[in-house]
N, CA, C and O atoms as a GROMACS GRO file, in nm:
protein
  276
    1UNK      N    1   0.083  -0.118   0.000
    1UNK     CA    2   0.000   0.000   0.000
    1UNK      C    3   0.088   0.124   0.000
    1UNK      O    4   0.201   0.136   0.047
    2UNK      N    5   0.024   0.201  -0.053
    2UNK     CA    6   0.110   0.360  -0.080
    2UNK      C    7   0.013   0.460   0.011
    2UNK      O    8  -0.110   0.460   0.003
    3UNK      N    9   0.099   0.555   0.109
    3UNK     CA   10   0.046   0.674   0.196
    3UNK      C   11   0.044   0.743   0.081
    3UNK      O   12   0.116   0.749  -0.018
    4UNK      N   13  -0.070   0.803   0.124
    4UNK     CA   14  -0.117   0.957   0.015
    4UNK      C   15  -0.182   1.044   0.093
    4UNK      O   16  -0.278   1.013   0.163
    5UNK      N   17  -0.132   1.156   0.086
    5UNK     CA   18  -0.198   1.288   0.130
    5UNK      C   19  -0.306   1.355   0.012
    5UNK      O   20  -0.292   1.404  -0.100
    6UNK      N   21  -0.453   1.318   0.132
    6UNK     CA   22  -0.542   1.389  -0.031
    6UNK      C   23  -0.639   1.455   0.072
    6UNK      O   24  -0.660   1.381   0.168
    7UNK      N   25  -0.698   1.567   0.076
    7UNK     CA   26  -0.848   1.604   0.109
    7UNK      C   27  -0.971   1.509   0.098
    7UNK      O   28  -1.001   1.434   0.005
    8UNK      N   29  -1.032   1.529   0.211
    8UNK     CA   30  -1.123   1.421   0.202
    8UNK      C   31  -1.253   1.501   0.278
    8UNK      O   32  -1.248   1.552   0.391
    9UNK      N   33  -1.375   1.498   0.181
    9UNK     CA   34  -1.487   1.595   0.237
    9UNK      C   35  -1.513   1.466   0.342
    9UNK      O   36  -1.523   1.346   0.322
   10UNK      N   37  -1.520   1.566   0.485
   10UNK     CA   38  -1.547   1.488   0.607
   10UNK      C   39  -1.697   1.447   0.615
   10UNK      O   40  -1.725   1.337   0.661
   11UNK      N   41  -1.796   1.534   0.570
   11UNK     CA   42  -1.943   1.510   0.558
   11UNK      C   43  -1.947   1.363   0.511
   11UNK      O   44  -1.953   1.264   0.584
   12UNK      N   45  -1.944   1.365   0.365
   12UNK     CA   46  -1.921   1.221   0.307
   12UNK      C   47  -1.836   1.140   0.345
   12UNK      O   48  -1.873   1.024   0.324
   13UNK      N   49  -1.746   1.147   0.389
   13UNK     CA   50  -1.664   1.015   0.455
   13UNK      C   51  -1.735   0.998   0.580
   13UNK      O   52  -1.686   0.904   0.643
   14UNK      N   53  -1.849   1.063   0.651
   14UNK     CA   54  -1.906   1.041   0.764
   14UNK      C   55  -2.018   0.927   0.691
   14UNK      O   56  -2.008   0.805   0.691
   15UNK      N   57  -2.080   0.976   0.657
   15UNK     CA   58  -2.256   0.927   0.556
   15UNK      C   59  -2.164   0.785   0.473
   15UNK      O   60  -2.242   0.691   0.456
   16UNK      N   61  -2.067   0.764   0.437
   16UNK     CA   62  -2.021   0.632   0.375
   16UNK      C   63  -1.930   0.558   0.456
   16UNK      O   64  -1.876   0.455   0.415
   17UNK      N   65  -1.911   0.606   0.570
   17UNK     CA   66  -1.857   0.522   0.726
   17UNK      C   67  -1.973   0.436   0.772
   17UNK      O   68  -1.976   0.314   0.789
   18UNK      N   69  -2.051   0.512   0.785
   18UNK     CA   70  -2.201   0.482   0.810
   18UNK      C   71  -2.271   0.333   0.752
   18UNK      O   72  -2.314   0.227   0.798
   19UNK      N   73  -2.253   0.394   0.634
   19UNK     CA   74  -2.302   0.278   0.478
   19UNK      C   75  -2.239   0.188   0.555
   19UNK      O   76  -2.292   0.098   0.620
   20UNK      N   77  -2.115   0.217   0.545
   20UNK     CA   78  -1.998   0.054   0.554
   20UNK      C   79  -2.000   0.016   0.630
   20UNK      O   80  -1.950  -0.096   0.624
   21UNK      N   81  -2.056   0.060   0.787
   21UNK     CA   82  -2.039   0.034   0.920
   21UNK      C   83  -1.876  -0.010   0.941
   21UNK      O   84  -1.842  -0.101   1.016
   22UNK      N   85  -1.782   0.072   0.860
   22UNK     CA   86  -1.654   0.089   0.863
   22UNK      C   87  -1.629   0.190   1.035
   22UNK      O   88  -1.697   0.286   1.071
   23UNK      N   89  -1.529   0.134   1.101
   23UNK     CA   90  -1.480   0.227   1.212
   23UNK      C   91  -1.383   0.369   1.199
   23UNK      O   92  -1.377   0.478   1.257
   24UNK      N   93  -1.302   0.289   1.071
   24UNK     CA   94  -1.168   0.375   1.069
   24UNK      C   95  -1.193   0.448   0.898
   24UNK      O   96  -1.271   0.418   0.808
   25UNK      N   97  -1.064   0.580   0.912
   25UNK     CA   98  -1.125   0.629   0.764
   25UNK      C   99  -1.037   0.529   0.620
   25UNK      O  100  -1.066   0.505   0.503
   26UNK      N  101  -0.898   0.489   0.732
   26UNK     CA  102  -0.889   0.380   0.624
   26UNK      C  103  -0.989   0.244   0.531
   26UNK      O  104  -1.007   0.214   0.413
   27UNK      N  105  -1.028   0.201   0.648
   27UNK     CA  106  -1.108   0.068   0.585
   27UNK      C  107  -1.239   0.159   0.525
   27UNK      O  108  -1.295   0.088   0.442
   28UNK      N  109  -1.294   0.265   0.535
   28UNK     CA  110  -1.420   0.327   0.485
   28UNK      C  111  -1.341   0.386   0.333
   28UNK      O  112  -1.415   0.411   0.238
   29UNK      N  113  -1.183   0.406   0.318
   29UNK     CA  114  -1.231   0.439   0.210
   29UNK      C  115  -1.171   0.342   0.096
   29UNK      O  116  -1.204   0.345  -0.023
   30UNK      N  117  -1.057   0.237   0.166
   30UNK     CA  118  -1.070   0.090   0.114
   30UNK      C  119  -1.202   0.050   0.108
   30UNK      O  120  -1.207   0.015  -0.010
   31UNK      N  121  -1.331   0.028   0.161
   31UNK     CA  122  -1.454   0.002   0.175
   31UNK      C  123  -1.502   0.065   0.046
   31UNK      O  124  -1.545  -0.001  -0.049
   32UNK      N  125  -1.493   0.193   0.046
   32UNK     CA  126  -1.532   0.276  -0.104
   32UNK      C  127  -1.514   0.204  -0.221
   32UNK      O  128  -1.595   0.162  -0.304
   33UNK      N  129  -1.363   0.195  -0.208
   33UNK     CA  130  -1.297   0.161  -0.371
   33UNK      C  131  -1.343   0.024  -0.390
   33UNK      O  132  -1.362  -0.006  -0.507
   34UNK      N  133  -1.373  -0.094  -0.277
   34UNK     CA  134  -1.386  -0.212  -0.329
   34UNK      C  135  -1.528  -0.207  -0.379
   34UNK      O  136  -1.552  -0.262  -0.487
   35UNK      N  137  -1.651  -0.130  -0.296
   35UNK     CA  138  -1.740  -0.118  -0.387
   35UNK      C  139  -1.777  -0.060  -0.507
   35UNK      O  140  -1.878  -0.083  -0.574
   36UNK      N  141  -1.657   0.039  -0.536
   36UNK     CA  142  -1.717   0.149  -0.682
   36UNK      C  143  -1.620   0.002  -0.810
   36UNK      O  144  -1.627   0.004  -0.933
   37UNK      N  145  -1.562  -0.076  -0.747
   37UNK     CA  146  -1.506  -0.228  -0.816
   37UNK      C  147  -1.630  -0.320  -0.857
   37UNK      O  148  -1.666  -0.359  -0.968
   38UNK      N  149  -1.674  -0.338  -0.756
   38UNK     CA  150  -1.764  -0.421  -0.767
   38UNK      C  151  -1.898  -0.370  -0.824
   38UNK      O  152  -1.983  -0.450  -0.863
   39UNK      N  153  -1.916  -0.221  -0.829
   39UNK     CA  154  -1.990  -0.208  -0.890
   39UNK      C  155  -2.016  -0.219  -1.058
   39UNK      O  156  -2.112  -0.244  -1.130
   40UNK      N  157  -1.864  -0.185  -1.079
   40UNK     CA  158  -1.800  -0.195  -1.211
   40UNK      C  159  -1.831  -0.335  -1.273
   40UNK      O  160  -1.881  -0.360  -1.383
   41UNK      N  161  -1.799  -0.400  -1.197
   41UNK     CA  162  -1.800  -0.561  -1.235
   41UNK      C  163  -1.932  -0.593  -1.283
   41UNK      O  164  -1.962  -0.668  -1.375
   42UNK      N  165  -2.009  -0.524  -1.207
   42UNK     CA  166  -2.184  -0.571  -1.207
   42UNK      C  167  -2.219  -0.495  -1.326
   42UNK      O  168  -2.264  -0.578  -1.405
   43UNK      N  169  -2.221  -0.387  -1.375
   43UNK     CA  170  -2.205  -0.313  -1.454
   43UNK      C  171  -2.190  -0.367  -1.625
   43UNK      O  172  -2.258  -0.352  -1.727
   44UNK      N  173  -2.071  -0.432  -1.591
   44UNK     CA  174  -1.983  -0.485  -1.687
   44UNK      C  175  -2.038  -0.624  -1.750
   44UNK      O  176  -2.008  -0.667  -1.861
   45UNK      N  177  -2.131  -0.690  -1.652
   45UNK     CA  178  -2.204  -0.803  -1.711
   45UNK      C  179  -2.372  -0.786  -1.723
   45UNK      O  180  -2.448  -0.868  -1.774
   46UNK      N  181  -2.399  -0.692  -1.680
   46UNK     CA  182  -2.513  -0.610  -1.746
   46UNK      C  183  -2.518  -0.568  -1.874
   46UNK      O  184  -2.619  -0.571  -1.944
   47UNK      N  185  -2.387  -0.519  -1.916
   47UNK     CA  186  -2.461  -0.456  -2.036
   47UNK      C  187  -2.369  -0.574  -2.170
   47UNK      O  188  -2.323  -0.558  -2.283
   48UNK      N  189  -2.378  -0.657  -2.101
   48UNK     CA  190  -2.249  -0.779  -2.167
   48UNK      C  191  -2.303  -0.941  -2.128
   48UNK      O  192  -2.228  -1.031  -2.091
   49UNK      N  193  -2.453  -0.953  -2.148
   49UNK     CA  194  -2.488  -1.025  -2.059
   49UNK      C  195  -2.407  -1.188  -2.102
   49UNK      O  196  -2.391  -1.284  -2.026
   50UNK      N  197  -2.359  -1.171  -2.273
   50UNK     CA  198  -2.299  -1.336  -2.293
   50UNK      C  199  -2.171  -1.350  -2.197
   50UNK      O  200  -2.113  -1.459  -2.204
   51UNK      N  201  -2.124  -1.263  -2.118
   51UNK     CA  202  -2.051  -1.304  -2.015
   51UNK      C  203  -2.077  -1.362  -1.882
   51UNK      O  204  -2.002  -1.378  -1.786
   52UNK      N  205  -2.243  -1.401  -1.903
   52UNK     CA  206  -2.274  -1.481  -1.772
   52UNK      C  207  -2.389  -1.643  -1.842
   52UNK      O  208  -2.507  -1.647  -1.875
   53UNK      N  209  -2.300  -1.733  -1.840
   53UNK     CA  210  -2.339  -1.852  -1.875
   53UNK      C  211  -2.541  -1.873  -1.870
   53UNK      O  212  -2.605  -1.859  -1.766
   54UNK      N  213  -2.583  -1.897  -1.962
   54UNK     CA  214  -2.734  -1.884  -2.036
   54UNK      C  215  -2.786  -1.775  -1.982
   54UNK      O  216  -2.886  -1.791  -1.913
   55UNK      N  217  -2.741  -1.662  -1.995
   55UNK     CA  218  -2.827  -1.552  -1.998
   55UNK      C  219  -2.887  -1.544  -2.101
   55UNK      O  220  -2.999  -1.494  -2.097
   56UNK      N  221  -2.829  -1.594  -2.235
   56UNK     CA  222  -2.895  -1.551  -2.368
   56UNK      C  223  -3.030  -1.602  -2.364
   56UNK      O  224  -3.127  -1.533  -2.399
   57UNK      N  225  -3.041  -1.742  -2.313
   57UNK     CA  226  -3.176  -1.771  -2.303
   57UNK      C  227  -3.278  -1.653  -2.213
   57UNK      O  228  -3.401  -1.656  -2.218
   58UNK      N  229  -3.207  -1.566  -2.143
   58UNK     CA  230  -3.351  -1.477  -2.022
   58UNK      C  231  -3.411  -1.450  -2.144
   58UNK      O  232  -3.528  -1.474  -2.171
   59UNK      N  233  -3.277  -1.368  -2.263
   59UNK     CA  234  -3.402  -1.291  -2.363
   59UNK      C  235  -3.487  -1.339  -2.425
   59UNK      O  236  -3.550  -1.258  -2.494
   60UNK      N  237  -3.526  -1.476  -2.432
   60UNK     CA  238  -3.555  -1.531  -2.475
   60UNK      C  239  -3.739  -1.518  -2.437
   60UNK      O  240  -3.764  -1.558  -2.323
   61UNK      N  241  -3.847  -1.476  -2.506
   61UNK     CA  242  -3.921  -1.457  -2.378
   61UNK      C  243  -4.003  -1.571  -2.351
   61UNK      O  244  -4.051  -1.578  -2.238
   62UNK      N  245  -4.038  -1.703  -2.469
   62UNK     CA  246  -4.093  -1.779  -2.469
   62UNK      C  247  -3.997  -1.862  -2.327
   62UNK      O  248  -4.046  -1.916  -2.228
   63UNK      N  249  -3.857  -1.849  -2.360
   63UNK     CA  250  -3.814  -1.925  -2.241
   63UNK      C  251  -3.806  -1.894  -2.106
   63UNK      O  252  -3.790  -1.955  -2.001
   64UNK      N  253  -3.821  -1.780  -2.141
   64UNK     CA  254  -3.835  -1.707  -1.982
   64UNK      C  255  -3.957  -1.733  -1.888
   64UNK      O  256  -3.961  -1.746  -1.765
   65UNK      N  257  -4.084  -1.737  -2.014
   65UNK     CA  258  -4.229  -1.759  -1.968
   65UNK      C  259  -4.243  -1.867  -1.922
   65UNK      O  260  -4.320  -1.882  -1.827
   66UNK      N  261  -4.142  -2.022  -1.996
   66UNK     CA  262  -4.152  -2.188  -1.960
   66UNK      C  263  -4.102  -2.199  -1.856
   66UNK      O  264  -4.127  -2.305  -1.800
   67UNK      N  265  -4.000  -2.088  -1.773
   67UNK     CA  266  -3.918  -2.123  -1.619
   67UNK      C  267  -4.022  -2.087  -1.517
   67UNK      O  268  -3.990  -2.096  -1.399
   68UNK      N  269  -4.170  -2.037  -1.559
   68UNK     CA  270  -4.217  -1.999  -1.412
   68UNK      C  271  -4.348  -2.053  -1.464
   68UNK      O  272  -4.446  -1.997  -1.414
   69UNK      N  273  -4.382  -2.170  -1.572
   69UNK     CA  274  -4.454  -2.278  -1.551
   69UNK      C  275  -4.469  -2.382  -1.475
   69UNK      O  276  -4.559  -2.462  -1.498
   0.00000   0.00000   0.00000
């Protein structure tokens, strides 16, 4: 890990301490970055759905309609 000196609006690092039920401002804003990651990720197979094994079938709507027969 690398020390960095940066400004950090205290309001929001309060309100996303919170979110995280993080204690310290380290792990709240490690806590940050792993979620704006993971959000990415989620993101990323949303708009990409053949990257998640038979999604092609959801679009499917006849097949979609036969899974909740």
């Amino acid at each position: 890990m690398t020390k960095r000196l940066v400004d950090v609006d205290d309001d929001m690092l309060a309100q996303v301490r919170t979110l995280l039920g993080t204690s310290t401002t380290k792990a709240t804003i490690n806590g940050a970055l792993a979620e704006v990651l993971a959000l990415a990720a989620r993101r990323e197979v949303l708009l990409n759905p053949e990257l998640v094994a038979g999604s092609a079938a959801l679009a499917d709507d006849e097949l979609r309609r036969s899974a909740w027969a």
